[in-house]
N, C-alpha and C positions, 0 to 999 in steps of 0.2 A: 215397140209395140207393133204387132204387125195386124193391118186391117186388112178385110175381106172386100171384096170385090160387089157391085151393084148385077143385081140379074133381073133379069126383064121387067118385071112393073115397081120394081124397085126402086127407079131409077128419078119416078115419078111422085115417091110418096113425100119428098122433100121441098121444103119452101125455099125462095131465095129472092136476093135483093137484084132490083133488076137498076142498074145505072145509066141513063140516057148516055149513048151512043160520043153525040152533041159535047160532051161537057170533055171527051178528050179529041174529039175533028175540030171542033171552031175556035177559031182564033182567040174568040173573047175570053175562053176559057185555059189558055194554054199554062198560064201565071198561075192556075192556083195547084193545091198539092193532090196527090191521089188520096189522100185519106180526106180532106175538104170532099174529094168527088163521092167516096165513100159515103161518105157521114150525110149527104145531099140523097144519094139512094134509100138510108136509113130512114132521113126526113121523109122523101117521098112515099115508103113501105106504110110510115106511121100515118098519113092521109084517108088511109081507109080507113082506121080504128076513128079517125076526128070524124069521119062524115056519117059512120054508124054511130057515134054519139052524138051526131047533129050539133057540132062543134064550129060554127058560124056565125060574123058578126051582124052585125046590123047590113051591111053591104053585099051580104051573100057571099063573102069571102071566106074561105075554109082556112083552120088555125090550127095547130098543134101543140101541145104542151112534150116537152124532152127536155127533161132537166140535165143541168151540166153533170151531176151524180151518174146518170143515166149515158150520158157521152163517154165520162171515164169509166163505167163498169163496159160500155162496148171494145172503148178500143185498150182497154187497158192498160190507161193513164192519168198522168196526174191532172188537175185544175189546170196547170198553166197551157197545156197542147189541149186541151175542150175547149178554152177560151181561146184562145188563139185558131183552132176551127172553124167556131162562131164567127170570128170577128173576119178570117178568109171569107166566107162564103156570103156574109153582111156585105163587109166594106168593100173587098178587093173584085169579086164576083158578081154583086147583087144579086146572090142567087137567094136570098132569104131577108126580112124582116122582122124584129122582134119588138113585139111591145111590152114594155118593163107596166108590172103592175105594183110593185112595191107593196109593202106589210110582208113578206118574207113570200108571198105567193111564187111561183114559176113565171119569167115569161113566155107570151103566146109566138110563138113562131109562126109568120105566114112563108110558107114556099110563094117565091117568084116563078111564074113560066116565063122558062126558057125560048121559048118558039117565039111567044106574042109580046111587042111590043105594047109599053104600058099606054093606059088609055091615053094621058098627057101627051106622049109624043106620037100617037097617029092620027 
């Protein structure tokens, strides 16, 4: 298949995922995989759609709902690599939270920032 080239305001009408700089310079991050740092971009992309549904808990904290269906339809894969994403960017990174709500619901994903240390430790 051969594609055509981008010309002048063309170039602009396209969305894209934007990936903190941060998660491939800092040390903290050097362990987890590029597709963890991907899928953390995704995460953050989906921040906007939670805060124009005013998707916040009681603490003023912003949540997102991304179901694992939704993890393997992006990167086109099976259950075991979405959960094994999750559980990177959970466990091994902290770069995410999930609270399991049970009765078959999704859980709510909170993004961790990166930049700021959590209130506990400052």
């Amino acid at each position: 298949m051969a594609l055509d080239y981008f010309y002048g305001q063309q170039a602009e009408m396209y969305t894209f995922y934007r990936i903190p700089k941060t998660l491939f310079s800092d040390e903290r991050f050097k362990g987890i995989s590029t597709d963890a740092k991907l899928l953390y971009g995704i995460l953050l992309d989906r921040m906007s759609l939670s805060l124009k549904n005013k998707w916040q808990d009681q603490a003023g904290r912003v949540y997102i709902i991304f179901t694992l269906d939704e993890i393997m339809e992006a990167f086109n894969c099976a259950d075991n690599k979405a959960t094994k994403l999750l559980v990177e960017l959970e466990h091994k990174a902290g770069l995410i939270e999930r609270k399991r709500r049970g009765l078959g619901k999704p859980s709510l994903i909170y993004l961790k920032n990166f930049i700021k240390p959590s209130k506990s430790e400052s």
